[in-house]
C-alpha positions in Angstrom: -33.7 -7.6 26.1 -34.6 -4.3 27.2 -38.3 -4.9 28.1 -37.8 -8.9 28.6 -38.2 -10.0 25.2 -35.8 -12.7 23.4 -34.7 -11.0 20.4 -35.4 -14.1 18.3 -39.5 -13.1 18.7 -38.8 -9.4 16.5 -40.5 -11.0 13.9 -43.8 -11.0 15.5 -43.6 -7.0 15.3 -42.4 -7.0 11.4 -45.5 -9.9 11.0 -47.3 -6.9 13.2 -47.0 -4.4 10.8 -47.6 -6.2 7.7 -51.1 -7.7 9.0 -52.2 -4.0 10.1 -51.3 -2.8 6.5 -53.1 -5.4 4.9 -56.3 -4.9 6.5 -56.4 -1.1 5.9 -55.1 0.3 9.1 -53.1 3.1 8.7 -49.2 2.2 10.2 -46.2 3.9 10.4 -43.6 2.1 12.0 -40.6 3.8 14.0 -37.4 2.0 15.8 -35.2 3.2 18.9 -32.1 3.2 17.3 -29.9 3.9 20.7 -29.4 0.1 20.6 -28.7 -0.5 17.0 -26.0 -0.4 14.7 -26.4 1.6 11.6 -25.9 -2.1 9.6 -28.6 -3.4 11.6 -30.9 -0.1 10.7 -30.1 -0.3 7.0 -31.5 -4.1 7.7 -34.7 -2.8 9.0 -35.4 -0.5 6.9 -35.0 -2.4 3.7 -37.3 -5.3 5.5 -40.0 -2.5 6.3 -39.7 -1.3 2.6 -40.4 -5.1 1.6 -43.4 -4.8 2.8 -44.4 -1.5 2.2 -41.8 0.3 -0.4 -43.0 3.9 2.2 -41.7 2.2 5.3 -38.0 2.3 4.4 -38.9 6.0 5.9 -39.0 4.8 8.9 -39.7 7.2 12.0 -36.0 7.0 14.0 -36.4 7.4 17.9 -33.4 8.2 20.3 -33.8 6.6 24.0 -34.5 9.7 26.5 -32.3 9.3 29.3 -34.4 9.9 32.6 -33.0 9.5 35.4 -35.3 6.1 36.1 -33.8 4.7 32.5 -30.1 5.3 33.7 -31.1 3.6 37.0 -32.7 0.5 35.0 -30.1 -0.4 32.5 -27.5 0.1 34.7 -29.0 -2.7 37.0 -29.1 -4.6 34.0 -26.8 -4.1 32.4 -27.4 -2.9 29.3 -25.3 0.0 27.3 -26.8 2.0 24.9 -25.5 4.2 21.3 -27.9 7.4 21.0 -29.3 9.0 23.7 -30.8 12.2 24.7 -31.4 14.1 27.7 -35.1 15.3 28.4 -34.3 18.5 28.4 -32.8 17.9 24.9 -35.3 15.9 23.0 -35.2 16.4 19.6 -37.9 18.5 18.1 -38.8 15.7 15.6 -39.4 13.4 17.8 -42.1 15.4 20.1 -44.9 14.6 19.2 -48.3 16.8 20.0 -51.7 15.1 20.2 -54.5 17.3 19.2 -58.1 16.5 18.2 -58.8 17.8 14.8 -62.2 17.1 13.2 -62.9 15.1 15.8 -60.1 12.3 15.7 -56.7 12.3 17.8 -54.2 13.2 16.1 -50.1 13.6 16.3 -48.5 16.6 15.3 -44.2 15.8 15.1 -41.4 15.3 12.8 -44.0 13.5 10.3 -46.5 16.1 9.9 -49.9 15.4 10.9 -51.4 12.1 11.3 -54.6 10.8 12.6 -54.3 8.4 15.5 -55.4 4.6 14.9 -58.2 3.6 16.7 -59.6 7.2 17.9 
C-alpha cells in the first residue's frame, strides 16, 4: 500500500494494459520489483506474457532511495528488497527523453521508444 492503493485493485492495471494494446497504443509495461518476491515476479510476468507473449520482457525498476523515500516508508512502515541510491541508479533504468522527428521519445535500457501521446 505504498501509494494508498488496496492491493486487491492490481487488476485494474493488468485490465490497463491489455485495453491500451488492443486499441493500438503502443505499451510497454515495467514493475518496481523492491517490493516483490522473485515468485511473485515470475507471476507477473507470465500474466503480462498472456496477454502479450512480448510482455514477459517486462521493464524491471529498482526503488531509488531519496532521502524523502526513506523518510516516507519509515513513517509507514513499509520495508523494502531492491534498492538503489541516486547516486547509483542503474544505467538501464535512466531513461533520456529526446525529441526525434518530432515526437518525445525515451532513450534507456530498451533502446529507443517513442513516447505515447506526444
Amino acid at each position: 500500500m505504498l501509494m494508498g492503493v488496496q492491493p486487491a485493485a492490481f487488476h485494474v492495471q493488468i485490465r490497463a494494459v491489455e485495453n491500451l494494446l488492443h486499441t493500438g497504443v503502443m505499451v510497454h509495461p515495467a514493475v518496481m520489483v523492491s517490493f516483490s518476491t522473485h515468485h511473485e515476479i515470475e507471476e507477473l510476468r507470465n500474466r503480462l506474457g498472456m496477454i502479450d507473449v512480448n510482455f514477459k520482457d517486462v521493464e524491471i525498476e529498482e526503488l531509488v532511495m531519496y532521502d524523502d523515500v526513506k523518510k516516507r516508508l519509515k513513517q509507514v512502515g513499509i520495508f523494502h528488497g531492491a534498492a538503489c541510491t541516486p547516486d547509483r541508479i542503474p544505467p538501464e533504468q535512466v531513461c533520456l527523453v529526446t525529441v526525434r522527428h518530432g515526437h518525445l521519445c525515451c532513450s534507456g535500457g530498451h533502446g529507443v521508444s517513442p513516447l505515447p501521446g506526444f
